[in-house]
One Martini backbone bead per residue (centre of mass of N, CA, C, O) as a GRO file, in nm:
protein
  117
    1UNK     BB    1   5.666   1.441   2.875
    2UNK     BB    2   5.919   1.587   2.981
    3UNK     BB    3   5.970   1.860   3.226
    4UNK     BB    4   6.195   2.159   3.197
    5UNK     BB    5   6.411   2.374   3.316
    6UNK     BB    6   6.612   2.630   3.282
    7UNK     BB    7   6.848   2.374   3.352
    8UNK     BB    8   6.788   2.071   3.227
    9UNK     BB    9   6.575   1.973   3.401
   10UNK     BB   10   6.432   1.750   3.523
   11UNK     BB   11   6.045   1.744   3.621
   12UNK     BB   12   5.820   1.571   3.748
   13UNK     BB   13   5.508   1.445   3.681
   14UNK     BB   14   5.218   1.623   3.920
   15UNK     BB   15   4.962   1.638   4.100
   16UNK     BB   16   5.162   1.771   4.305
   17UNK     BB   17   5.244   2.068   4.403
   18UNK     BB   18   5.464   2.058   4.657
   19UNK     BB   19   5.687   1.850   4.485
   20UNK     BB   20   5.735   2.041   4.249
   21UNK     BB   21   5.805   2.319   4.453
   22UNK     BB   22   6.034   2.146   4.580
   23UNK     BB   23   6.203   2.112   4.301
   24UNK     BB   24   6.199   2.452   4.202
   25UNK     BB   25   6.301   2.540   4.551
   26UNK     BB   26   6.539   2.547   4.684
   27UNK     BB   27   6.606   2.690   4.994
   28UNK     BB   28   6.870   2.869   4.866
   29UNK     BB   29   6.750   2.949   4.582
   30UNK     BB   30   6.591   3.057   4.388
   31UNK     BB   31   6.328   3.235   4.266
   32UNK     BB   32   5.987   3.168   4.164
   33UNK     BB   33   5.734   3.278   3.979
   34UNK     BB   34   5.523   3.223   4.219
   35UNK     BB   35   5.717   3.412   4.419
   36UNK     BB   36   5.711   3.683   4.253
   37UNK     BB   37   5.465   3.710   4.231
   38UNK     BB   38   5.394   3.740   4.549
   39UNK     BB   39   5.570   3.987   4.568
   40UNK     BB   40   5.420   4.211   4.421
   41UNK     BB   41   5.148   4.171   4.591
   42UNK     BB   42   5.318   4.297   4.856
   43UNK     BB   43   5.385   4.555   4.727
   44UNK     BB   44   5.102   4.662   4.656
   45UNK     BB   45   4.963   4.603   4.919
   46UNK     BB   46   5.177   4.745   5.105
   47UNK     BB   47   5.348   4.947   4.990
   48UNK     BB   48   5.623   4.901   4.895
   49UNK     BB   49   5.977   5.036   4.844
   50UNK     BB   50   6.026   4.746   4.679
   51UNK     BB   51   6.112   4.499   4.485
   52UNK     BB   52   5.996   4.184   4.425
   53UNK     BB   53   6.311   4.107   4.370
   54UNK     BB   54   6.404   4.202   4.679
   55UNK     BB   55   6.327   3.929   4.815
   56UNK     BB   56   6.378   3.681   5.005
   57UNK     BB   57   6.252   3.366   4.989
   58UNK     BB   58   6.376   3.274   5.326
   59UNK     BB   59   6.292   3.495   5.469
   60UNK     BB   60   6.157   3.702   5.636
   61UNK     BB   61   5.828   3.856   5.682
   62UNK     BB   62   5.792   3.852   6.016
   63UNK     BB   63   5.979   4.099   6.119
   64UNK     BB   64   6.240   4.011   6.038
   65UNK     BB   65   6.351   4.105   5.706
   66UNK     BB   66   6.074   4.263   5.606
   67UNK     BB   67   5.876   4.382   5.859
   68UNK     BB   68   5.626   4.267   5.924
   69UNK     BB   69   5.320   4.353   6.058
   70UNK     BB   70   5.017   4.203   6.185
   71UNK     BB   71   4.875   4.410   5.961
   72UNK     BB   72   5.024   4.319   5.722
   73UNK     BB   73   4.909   4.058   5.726
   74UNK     BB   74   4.589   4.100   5.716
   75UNK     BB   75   4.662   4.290   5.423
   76UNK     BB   76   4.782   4.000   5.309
   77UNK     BB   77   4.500   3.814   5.360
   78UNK     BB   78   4.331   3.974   5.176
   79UNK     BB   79   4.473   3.950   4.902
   80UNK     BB   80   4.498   3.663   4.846
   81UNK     BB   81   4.192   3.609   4.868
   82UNK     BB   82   4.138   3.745   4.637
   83UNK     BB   83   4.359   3.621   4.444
   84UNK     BB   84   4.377   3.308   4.539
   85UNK     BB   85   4.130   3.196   4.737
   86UNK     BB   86   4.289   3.205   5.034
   87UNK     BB   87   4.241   3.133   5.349
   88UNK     BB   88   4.359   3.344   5.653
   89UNK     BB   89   4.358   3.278   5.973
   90UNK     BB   90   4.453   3.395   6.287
   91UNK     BB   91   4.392   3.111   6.470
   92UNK     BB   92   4.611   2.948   6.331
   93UNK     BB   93   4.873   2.690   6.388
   94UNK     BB   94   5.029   2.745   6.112
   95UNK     BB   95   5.130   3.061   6.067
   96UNK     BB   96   5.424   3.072   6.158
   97UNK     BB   97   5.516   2.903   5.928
   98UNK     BB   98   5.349   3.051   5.658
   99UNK     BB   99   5.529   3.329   5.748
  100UNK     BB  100   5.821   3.239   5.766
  101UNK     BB  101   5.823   3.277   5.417
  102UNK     BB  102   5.781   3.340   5.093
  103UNK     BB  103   5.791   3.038   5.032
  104UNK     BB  104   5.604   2.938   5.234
  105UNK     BB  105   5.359   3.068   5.133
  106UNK     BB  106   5.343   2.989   4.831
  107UNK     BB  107   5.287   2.711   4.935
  108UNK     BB  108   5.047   2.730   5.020
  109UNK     BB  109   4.885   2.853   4.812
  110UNK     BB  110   4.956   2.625   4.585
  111UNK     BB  111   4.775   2.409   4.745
  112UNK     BB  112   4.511   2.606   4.785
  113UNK     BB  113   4.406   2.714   4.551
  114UNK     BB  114   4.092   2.836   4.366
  115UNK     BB  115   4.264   3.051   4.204
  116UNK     BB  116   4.386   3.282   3.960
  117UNK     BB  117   4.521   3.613   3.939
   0.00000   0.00000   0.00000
């Protein structure tokens, strides 16, 4: 049985988590369940006077765009792998990627997830 979203397109079924939110995550188009949930725990773990439905899902969020600094980016490494079970290293070399903007992490850890928030 075909999986449609909320546009009644379809959204072919598929065991890669990436394709999927590829699919339903066009680069400059709304923001997904996955990125709300995820922008969520990043306003709670970091006290952010914003709501999560306020973040931009392709802005940066370190540096320009949500203003986050190396510390905010530690505090939400830890925060992550509570919620997430994916562990997030500073000696990464695909960070600067990886922390590009709330779609590009959100993709991040539902390729890596290990539990459900």
């Amino acid at each position: 049985m075909p999986i449609l979203n909320r546009h009644s397109q379809e959204i072919p079924e598929s065991d890669d988590v990436s394709d999927t939110l590829a699919e339903r995550a066009p680069e400059s188009g709304e923001t997904t369940p996955e990125e709300l949930e995820l922008a969520g725990l990043i306003v709670s773990a970091l006290n952010l006077e914003i709501g999560a439905a306020e973040i931009n899902a392709v802005a940066p969020i370190y540096g320009e765009g949500l203003g986050l600094d190396s510390i905010d980016i530690l505090e939400l490494s830890l925060a992550i792998s509570k919620a997430y079970g994916v562990q997030l290293r500073s000696d990464d070399e695909n960070n600067s990627k990886i922390f590009s903007s709330l779609r590009s992490l959100s993709r991040h850890i539902q390729q890596h997830r290990t539990k459900s928030p």
